[in-house]
N, C-alpha and C positions, 0 to 999 in steps of 0.2 A: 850217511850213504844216500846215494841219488834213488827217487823213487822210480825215475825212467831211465830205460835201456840207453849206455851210453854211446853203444853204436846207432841208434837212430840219430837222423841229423834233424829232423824236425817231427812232430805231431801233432794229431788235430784235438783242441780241446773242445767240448762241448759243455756248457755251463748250463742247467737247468735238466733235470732227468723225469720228464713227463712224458707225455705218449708220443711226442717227437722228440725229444732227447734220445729218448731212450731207441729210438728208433731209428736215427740217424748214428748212434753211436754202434750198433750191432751191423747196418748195413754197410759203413766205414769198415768195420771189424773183418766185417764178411769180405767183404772187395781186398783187406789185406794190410789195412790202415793201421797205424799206431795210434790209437787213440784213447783219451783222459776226460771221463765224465766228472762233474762235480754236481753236487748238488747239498743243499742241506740237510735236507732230510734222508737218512740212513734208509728208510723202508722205498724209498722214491726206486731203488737200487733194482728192484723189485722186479720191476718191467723191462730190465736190460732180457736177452735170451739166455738161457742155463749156458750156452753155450760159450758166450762172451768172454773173452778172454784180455779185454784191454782195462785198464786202469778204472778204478774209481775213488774219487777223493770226498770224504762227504765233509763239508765246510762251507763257509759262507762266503761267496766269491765277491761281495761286496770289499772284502777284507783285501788289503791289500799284502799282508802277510800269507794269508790264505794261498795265494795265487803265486806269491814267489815261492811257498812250501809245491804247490803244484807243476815247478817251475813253468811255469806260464812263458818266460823270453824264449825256450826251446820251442813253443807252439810257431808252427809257420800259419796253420790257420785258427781265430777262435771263433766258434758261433754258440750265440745267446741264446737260448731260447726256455727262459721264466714266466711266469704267466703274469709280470709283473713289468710296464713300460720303463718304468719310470729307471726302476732295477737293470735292466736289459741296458738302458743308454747310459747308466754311469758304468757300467761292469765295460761296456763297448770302448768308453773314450778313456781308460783306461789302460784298457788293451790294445790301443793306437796310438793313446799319444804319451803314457806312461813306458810301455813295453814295448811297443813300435812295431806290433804282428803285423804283417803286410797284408793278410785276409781277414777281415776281421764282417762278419752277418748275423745279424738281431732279429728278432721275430719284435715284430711290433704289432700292436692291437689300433693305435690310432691310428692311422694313415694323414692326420694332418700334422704329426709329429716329424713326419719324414726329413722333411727343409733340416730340421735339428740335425739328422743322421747324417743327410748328404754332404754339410758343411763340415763336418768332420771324417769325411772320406770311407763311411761304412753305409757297405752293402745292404738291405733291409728286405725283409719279407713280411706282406703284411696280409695277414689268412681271407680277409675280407676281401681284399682285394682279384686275390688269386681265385675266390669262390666265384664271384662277378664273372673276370673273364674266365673261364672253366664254364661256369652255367650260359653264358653268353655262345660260346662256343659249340655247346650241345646243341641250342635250341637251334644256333644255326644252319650245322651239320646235318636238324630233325626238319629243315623248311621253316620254320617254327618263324621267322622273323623275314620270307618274301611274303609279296604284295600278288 
């Protein structure tokens, strides 16, 4: 039996269930989203809201069985976010160039890893990055950066 609703025509998976998994998965939830957490660790589960009502698969999405049990081909969009790069980009080109999800965004830690991402046509977010311009953006909105 299918673990997802056969009347949805796509959903968003979310692979890694830490304080932005999990967070991205409840505000999805909330907006009205059909959405499938995965993660490996059962307790990760944790910091979803009591509320939460979409899918959770605990398994190692590295696995490529794993993610056909999750059916992964129904995901229209997947985003990564492990605390692990290396992890993130094989789970990514798998889920673009294996299963062919047409959205597929990674959280990435290094930022000179990106070129790798791009050429395989996913999206990327990288925290350092976004901290920079954010902080950048403060100090300018405070004067912090005229002469």
């Amino acid at each position: 039996m299918s673990i997802l609703n056969s009347h949805f025509k796509y959903y968003t998976m979310i692979i890694g269930c830490g304080r932005l998994g999990a967070s991205l998965a409840d505000s999805l939830y909330e907006q009205g989203g059909n959405v499938c957490v995965m993660d490996k660790d059962k307790d990760a589960f944790r910091k979803l809201n009591s509320s939460f009502g979409g899918l959770t698969v605990c398994n190692d999405a590295r696995n490529i069985d794993a993610l056909k049990d999750a059916e992964i081909e129904k995901a229209g969009v997947v985003i990564i976010v492990t605390n692990n790069d290396n992890t993130n980009i094989m789970i990514a080109q798998i889920a673009k160039e294996v299963y062919h999800i047409p959205q597929v965004v990674c959280r990435l830690y290094d930022s000179d890893r990106e070129c790798v991402y791009q050429e395989f046509g996913i999206d990327t977010i990288c925290p350092a990055i976004l901290s920079v311009n954010e902080i950048e953006s403060i100090l300018d909105k405070k004067g912090a950066f005229r002469k």
